[in-house]
C-alpha positions in Angstrom: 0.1 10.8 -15.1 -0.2 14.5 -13.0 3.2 14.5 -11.3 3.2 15.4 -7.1 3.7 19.0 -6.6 2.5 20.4 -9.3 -1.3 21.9 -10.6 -3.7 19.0 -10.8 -5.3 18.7 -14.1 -8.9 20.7 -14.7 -11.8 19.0 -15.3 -15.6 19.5 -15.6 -17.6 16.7 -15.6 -21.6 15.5 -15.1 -22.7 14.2 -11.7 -25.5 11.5 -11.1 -27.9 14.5 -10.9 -26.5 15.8 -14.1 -25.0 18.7 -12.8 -22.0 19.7 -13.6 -18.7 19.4 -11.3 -15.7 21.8 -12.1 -12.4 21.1 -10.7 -11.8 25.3 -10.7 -14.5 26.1 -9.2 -12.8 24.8 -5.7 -9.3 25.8 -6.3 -8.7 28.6 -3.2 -11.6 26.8 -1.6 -11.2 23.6 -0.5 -9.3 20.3 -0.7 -10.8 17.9 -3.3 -10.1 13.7 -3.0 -10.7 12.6 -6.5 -10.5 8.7 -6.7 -11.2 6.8 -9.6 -13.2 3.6 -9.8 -13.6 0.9 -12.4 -17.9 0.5 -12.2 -20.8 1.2 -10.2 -22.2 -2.1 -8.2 -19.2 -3.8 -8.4 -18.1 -5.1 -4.3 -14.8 -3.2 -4.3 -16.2 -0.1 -5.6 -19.2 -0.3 -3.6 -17.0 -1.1 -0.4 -15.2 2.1 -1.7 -18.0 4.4 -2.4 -19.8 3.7 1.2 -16.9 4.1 2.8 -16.0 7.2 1.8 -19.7 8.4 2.3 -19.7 7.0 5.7 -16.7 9.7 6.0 -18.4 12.4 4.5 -18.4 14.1 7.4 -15.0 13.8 8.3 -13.8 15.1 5.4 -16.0 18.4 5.1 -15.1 19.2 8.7 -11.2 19.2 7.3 -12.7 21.4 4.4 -12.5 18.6 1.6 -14.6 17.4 -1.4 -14.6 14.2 -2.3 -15.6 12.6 -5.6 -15.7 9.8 -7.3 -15.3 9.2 -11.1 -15.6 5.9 -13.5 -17.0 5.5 -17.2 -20.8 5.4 -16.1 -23.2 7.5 -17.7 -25.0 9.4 -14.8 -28.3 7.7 -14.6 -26.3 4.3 -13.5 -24.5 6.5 -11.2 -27.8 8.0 -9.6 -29.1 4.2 -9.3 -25.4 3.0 -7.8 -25.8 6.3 -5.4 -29.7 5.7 -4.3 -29.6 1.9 -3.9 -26.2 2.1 -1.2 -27.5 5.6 0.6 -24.4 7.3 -1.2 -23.4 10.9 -0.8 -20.1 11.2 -2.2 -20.7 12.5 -5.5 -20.1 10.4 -8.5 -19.0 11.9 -11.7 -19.3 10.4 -15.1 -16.5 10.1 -17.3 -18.3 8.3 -20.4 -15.9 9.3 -22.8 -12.9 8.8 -20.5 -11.1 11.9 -21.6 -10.4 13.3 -17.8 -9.7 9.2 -17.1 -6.9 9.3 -19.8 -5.4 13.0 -18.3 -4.7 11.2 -14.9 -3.4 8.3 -16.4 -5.8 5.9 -15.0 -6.7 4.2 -18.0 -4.9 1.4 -19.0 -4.1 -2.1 -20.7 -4.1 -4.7 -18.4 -5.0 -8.7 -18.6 -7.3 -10.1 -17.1 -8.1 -13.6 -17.0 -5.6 -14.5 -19.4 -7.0 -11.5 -22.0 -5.5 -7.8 -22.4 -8.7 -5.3 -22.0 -8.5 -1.6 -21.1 -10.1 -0.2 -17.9 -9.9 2.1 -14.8 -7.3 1.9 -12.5 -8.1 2.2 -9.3 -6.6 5.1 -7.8 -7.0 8.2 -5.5 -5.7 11.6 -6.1 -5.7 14.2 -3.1 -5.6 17.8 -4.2 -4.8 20.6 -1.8 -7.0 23.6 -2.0 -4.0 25.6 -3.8 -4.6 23.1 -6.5 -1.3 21.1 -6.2 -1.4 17.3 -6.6 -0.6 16.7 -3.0 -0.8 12.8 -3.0 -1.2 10.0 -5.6 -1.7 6.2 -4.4 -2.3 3.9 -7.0 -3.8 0.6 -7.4 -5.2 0.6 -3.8 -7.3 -1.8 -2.0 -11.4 -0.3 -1.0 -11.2 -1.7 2.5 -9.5 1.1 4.8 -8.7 3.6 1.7 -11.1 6.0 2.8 -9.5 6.0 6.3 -6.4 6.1 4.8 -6.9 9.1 2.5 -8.4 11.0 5.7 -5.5 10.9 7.3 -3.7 12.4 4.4 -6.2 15.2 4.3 -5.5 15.8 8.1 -1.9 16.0 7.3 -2.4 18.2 4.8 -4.4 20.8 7.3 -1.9 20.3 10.5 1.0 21.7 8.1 -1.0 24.6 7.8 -3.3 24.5 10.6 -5.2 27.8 10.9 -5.3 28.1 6.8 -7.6 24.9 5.9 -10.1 23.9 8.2 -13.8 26.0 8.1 -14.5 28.8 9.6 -17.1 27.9 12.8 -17.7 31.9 13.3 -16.1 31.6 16.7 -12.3 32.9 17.4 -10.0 31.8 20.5 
């Protein structure tokens, strides 16, 4: 699992448009939120991925990406994205290679049976690149409120470095 303070790992991956995302294209840009999700049109990762959409907003105004990755091939994410009004983008992960670099795939039991799967969790990546934040195993409802806040930290510990430019200078 990436470690706090260090580089978080690269990765380029499809979205539900079947374009492709790349980690390193943002580094010296912006903040990126990457949080993983088990499936599309489950409830918890629905609750999650409208939430975080219904934040959008917030987020770009504190100069962050989010995105959202699980083991979907993009054409279920593109139905997931147009049947809940999504726009957080969702990146596919079909052969669970960037799943496995963050340590979110694991063995766990469920109903009495060992099978292998996502684990939900959220990474929050400063615009430097460095892991800033790693919460594991959290719950959809409030997460994306949650992880907001940690973006704002993020920005008030440098405040004139992270936020967009609005073309207008005090």
């Amino acid at each position: 699992m990436p470690q706090v303070g260090l580089p978080a790992p690269l990765f380029s991956l499809p979205d539900a448009d079947m374009e492709m995302f790349d980690l390193a294209d943002l580094t010296g840009k912006q903040h990126v939120v990457v949080y993983f999700y088990p499936r599309d049109n489950t409830p918890g990762c629905t609750r999650q991925a409208v939430d975080f959409s219904d934040h959008d907003s917030d987020f770009a105004r504190e100069n962050c990406v989010v995105v959202g990755i699980s083991p979907d091939d993009c054409l279920t994410h593109a139905d997931f994205r147009d049947a809940h009004g999504l726009s957080v983008r969702l990146l596919s992960d079909e052969d669970i290679q960037v799943c496995r670099r963050y340590g979110v795939w694991q063995a766990r039991e469920v109903d009495g049976v060992m099978r292998e799967g996502v684990r939900r969790s959220t990474f929050i990546i400063s615009q430097d690149g460095i892991l800033q934040h790693v919460l594991l195993d959290v719950t959809p409802k409030g997460h994306a409120a949650t992880v907001y806040q940690l973006v704002q930290q993020l920005n008030s510990r440098n405040p004139h470095g992270n936020r967009q430019k609005h073309g207008r200078h005090a």
